[in-house]
C-alpha positions, -999 to 999 in steps of 0.1 A, spaced: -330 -135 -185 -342 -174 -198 -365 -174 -170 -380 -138 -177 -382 -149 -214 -401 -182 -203 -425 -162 -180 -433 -135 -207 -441 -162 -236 -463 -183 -210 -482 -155 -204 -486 -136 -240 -492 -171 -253 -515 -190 -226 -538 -159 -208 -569 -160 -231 -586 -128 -240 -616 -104 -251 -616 -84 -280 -612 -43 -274 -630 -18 -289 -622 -8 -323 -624 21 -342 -624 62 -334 -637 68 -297 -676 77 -303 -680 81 -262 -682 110 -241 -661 119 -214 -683 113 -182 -692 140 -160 -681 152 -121 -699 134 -95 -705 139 -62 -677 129 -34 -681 98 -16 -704 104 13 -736 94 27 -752 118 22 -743 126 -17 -740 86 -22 -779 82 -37 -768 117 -55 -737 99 -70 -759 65 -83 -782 88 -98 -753 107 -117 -736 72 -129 -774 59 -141 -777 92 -162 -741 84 -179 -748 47 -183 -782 57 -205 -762 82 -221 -734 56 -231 -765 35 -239 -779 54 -265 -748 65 -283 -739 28 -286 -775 23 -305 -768 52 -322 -731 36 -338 -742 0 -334 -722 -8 -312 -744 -37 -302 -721 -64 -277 -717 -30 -258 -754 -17 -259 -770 -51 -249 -743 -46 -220 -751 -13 -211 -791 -17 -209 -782 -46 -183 -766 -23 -162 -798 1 -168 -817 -26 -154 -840 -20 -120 -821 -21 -87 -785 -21 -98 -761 8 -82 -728 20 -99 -702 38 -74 -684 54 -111 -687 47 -148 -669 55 -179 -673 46 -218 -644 55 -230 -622 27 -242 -626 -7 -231 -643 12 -201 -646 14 -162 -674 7 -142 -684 -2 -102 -709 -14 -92 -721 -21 -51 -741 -48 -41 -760 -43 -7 -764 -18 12 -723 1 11 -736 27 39 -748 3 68 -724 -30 59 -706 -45 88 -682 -54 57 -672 -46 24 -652 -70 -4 -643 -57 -34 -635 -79 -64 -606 -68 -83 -605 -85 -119 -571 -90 -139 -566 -85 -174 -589 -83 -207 -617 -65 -180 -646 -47 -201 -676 -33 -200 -695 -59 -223 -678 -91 -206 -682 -71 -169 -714 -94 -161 -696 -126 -171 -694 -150 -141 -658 -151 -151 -654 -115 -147 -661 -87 -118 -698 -79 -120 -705 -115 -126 -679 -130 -103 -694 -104 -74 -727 -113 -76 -718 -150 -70 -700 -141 -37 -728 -119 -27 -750 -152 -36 -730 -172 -15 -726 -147 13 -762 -145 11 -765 -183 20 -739 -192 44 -751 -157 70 -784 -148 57 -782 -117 84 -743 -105 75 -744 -70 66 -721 -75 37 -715 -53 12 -700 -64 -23 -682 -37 -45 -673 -51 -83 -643 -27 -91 -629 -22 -134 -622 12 -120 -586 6 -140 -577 5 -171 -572 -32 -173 -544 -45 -196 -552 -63 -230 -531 -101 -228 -525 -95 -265 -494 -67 -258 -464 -67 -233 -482 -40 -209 -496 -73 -192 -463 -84 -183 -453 -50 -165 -471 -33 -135 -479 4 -150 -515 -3 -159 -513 -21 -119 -497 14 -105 -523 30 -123 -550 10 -110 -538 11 -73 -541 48 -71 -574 45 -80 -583 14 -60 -568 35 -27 -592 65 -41 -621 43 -39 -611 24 -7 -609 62 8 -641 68 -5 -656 34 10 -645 44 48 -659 79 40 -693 66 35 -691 38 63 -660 47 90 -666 17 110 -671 -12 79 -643 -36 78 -628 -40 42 -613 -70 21 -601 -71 -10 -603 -101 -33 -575 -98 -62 -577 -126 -92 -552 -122 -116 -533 -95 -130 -554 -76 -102 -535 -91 -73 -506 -69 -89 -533 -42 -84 -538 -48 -52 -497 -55 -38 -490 -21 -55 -520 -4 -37 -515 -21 -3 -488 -3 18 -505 13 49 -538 10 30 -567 6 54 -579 -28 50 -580 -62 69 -579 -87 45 -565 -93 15 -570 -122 -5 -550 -135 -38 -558 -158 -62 -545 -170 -99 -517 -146 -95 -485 -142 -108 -465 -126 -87 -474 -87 -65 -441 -74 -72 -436 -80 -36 -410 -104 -20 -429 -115 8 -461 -101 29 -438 -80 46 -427 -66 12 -463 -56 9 -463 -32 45 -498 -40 50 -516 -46 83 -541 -65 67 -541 -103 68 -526 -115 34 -542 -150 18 -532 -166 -10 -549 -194 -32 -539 -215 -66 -563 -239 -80 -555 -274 -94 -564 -265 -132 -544 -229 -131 -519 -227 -157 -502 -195 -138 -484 -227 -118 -464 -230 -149 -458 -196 -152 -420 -184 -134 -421 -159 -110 -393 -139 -118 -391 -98 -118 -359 -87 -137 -360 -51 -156 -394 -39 -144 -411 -67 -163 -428 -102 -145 -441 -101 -104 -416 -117 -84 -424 -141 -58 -451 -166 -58 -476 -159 -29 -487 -191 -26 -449 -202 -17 -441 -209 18 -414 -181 15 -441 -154 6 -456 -158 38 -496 -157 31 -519 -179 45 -530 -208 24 -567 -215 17 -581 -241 -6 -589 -227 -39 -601 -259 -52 -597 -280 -86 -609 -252 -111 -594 -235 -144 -577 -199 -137 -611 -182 -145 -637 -203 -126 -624 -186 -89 -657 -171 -84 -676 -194 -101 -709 -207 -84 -707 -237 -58 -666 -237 -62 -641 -245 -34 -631 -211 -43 -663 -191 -39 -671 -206 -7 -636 -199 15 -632 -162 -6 -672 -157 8 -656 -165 40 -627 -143 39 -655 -116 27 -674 -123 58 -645 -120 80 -647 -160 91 -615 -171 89 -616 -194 114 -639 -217 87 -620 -213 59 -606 -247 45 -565 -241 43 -549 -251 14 
């Protein structure tokens, strides 16, 4: 119990985070949209812009202004959201590139203190995805790859002891299988990674037995809950990266009464494969021109054979 105490002050004291919402809940509950499927997909970006702008204006409207600047950016020409939600600290996806007609899809799934006005944040989802779809961009200018930035969960606020247990993560991989269902759906024969940072690595080893995806990749985690890969009963390949300048090395991997992750996955003993996550601080994974960026774009594109082990 030293150890578990050690792990949960680490974490409640050293995870920075991002104010939440304050005050009654002035948003609407969003409305049905269409199934995942090509031919309701344009259907079901349509139906998200609608709620956006409706979310939009009632933030004017209460002056809510970090939230409406954030909100007319996703209104902005061009940019497609799979699901969207304003209540809260919110939910939103968002796809870049083409979901129907990709050879391959990654989807970035952020840890803790996720939100709809730091979503575009190079540290965060929307931000951190448009760098690997940059990146993928560069290294195979004709991959067919497909970039999905996923707060579809109620992501945990660092300033309580929910971020130290996996509910919020059990809650997050029910939806995260949903939305993997709903990827194949739309495109059967795309291959589909999954790129977990965080508190969203628990995410993804609690969404991961028998789900339907080839890689997965974790990085700044604390732990999946999991022993080992094998724990996880995935077919998928399983990598796992710690940069230089990530204070979750400090932070003991322990699990004892339902609170803390277990195992390290970057320990031989977990069983991942190694890749070189570079010198950078636990939010600067996806950050442009990073060691990071470039093998995770790798693991996206299904290259492995390039990516730099660590």
């Amino acid at each position: 119990m030293r150890r578990y105490a050690a792990a949960a002050a680490t974490l409640a004291i050293m995870v920075p985070f991002a104010p939440a919402h304050e005050g009654g809940e002035p948003y609407a509950a969003p409305g049905a949209l269409p199934e995942m499927s090509p031919a309701t997909l344009p259907a079901r970006y349509a139906a998200t812009h609608r709620e956006i702008g409706r979310a939009h204006a009632t933030a004017e409207r209460v002056r809510d202004t970090g939230r409406a600047r954030a909100l007319a950016g996703f209104l902005r020409p061009g940019r497609r959201f799979l699901s969207f939600d304003a209540r809260g600290d919110g939910r939103i996806v968002e796809v870049l590139g083409d979901l129907e007609r990709a050879d391959r899809v990654a989807v970035v799934v952020p840890g803790a203190d996720g939100n709809l006005v730091n979503f575009d944040s190079p540290k965060w989802a929307g931000g951190g995805a448009r760098a690997l779809a940059d990146q993928a961009r560069r290294a195979a200018p004709g991959a067919r790859l497909a970039v999905v930035a996923w707060l579809g969960y109620a992501s945990p606020s660092t300033r309580g002891p929910v971020v130290l247990t996996a509910g919020r993560a059990d809650d997050g991989a029910r939806e995260l299988r949903r939305l993997v269902a709903g990827i194949h759906a739309v495109n059967a024969r795309a291959k589909v990674g999954l790129l977990c940072h965080s508190y969203g690595s628990v995410v993804c080893g609690r969404a991961a037995p028998d789900l339907p995806v080839d890689e997965i990749a974790l990085f700044g985690s604390p732990g999946t809950t999991a022993g080992s890969v094998a724990g996880l009963r995935t077919a998928a390949r399983v990598w796992a990266g710690r940069s230089e300048g990530d204070w979750t090395a400090y932070v003991p991997k322990v699990r004892a009464l339902g609170i803390g992750f277990g195992r390290d996955p970057v320990s031989p003993a977990f069983g991942a494969v190694r890749f070189d996550a570079g010198t950078g601080p636990h939010s600067g994974y996806l950050r442009a021109g990073s060691t990071a960026l470039r093998n995770l774009t790798l693991i996206a594109l299904g290259r492995d054979a390039e990516v730099r082990r660590g």
